[in-house]
N, C-alpha and C positions, 0 to 999 in steps of 0.2 A: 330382375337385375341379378346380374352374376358376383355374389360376395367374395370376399377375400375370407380363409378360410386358416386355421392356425393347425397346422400336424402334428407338430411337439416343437420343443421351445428351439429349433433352428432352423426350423423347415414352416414354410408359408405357402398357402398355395393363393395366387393372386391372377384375377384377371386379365383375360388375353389384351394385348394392345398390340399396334404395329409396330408400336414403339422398342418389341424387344426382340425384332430381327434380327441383327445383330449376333445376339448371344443365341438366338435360333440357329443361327448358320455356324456360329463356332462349334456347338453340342453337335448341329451336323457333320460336320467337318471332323470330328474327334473320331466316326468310326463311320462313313457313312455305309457299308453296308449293312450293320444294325438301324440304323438307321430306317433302313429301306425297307425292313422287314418288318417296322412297328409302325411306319406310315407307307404301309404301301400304295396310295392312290399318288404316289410321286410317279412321274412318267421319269424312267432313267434317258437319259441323254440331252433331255433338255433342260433347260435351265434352271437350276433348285432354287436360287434367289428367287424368282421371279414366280414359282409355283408352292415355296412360303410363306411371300409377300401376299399374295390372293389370299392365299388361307386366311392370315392374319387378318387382312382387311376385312373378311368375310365374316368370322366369327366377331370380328370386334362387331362392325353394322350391325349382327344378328344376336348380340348377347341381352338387349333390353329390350327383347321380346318372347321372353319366355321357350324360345325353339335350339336353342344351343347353349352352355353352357362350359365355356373353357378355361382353363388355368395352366399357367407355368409353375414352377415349382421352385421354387426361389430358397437357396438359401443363405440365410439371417447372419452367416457368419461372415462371406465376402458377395453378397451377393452375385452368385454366380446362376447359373441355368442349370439346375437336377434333369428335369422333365418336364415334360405336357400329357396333359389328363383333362379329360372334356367326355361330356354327356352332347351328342349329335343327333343326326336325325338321318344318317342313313340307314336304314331299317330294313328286316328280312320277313320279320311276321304283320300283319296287317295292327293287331292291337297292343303294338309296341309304343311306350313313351320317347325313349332313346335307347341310342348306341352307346356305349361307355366304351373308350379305347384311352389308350395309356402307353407313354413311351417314358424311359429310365434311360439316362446318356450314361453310354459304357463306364463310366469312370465311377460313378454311382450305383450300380447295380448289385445284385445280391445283397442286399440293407433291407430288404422289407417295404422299399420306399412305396413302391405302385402298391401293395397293397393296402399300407395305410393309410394311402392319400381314398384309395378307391372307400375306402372304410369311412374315410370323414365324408366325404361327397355323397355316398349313400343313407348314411347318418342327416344328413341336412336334407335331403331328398325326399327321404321317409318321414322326417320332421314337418315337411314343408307337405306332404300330402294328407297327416294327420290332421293338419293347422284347417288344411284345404278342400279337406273331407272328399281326396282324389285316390285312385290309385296308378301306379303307374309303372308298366313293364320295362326292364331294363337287359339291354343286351348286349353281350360281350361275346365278338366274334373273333376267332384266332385260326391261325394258318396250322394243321396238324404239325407241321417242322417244326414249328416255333415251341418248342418244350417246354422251355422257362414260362413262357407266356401263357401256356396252356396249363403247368401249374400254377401261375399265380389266380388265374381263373379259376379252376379248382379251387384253394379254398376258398377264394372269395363266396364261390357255388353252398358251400361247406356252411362258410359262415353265415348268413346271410341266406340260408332252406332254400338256395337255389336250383336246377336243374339242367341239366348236362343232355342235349339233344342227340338222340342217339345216332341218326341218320349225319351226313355230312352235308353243309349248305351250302352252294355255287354261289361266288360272289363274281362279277363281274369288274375285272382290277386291268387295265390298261388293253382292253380290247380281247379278254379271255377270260372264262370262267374257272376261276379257284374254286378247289373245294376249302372249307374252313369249319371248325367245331364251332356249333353255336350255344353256348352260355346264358337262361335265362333268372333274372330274380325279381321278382312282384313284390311291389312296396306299397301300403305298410305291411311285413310280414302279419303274415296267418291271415292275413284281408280286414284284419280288425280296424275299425276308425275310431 
């Protein structure tokens, strides 16, 4: 089951629901070609309501079964929509856990926010494999343009004895192959249980 999760005392990170469409489509709405670039499996020209609505339905069905893991980013002060940050399962390497991807709506950005949300989530992750006596590869793919994105992966990489693949990895995004940097970090660090 996907916890609710505390970032610091105004920021919350809380379970996907359908129920917060809504404030999904405003945050979209605020910049969508940022937008675009942090969810790129959006097909441009077709309907974004209706291809965020799936999303949502999908991760909400799939959050109490241990295969996805989503949150919004809420915050405490007016409850408004920061972002979305979710552990998935579209994967590039065979002995991958999840994808960690993370979106920060323009008006909130440059705060630090994706990487300390990405920091509690891998903190409860590592906890949860310790407990579990599991380990579990984590991966974070970014589009080389995406600079910001591609630093905040960095130090996540950093922090967290991750590593940085040197090659570039084809992802397949609306009918063409991307290339993307791929980002790996094994939890618990050092492999220790």
């Amino acid at each position: 089951m996907t916890p609710e999760l505390v970032l610091r005392h105004d920021l919350t990170l809380v379970p996907v629901k359908k129920s917060i469409l809504p404030l999904l489509l405003e945050a979209y709405n605020e910049d969508p070609d940022a937008a675009q670039v942090a969810l790129p499996w959006l097909i441009p020209g077709m309907n974004v309501q209706g291809q965020l609505s799936d999303m949502l339905f999908d991760v909400e069905n799939q959050s109490d079964i241990d295969r996805l893991h989503f949150w919004w980013i809420r915050s405490d002060d007016n409850d408004s929509f920061v972002g979305l940050i979710g552990l998935g399962d579209e994967l590039q390497l065979l002995h991958s856990s999840y994808n960690l991807g993370y979106w920060v709506r323009t008006s909130y950005q440059r705060q630090g926010i994706a990487k300390l949300a990405t920091n509690v989530i891998l903190q409860w992750l590592e906890d949860r494999a310790i407990q579990q006596q599991l380990n579990h590869r984590i991966e974070i793919t970014v589009h080389p343009h995406n600079k910001p994105g591609l630093a905040t992966a960095e130090r996540i990489c950093k922090e967290w004895d991750g590593e940085i693949v040197a090659e570039f990895i084809g992802i397949e995004i609306a009918e063409r192959t991307v290339p993307h940097r791929l980002h790996i970090i094994d939890l618990p660090r050092g492999g220790a249980q």
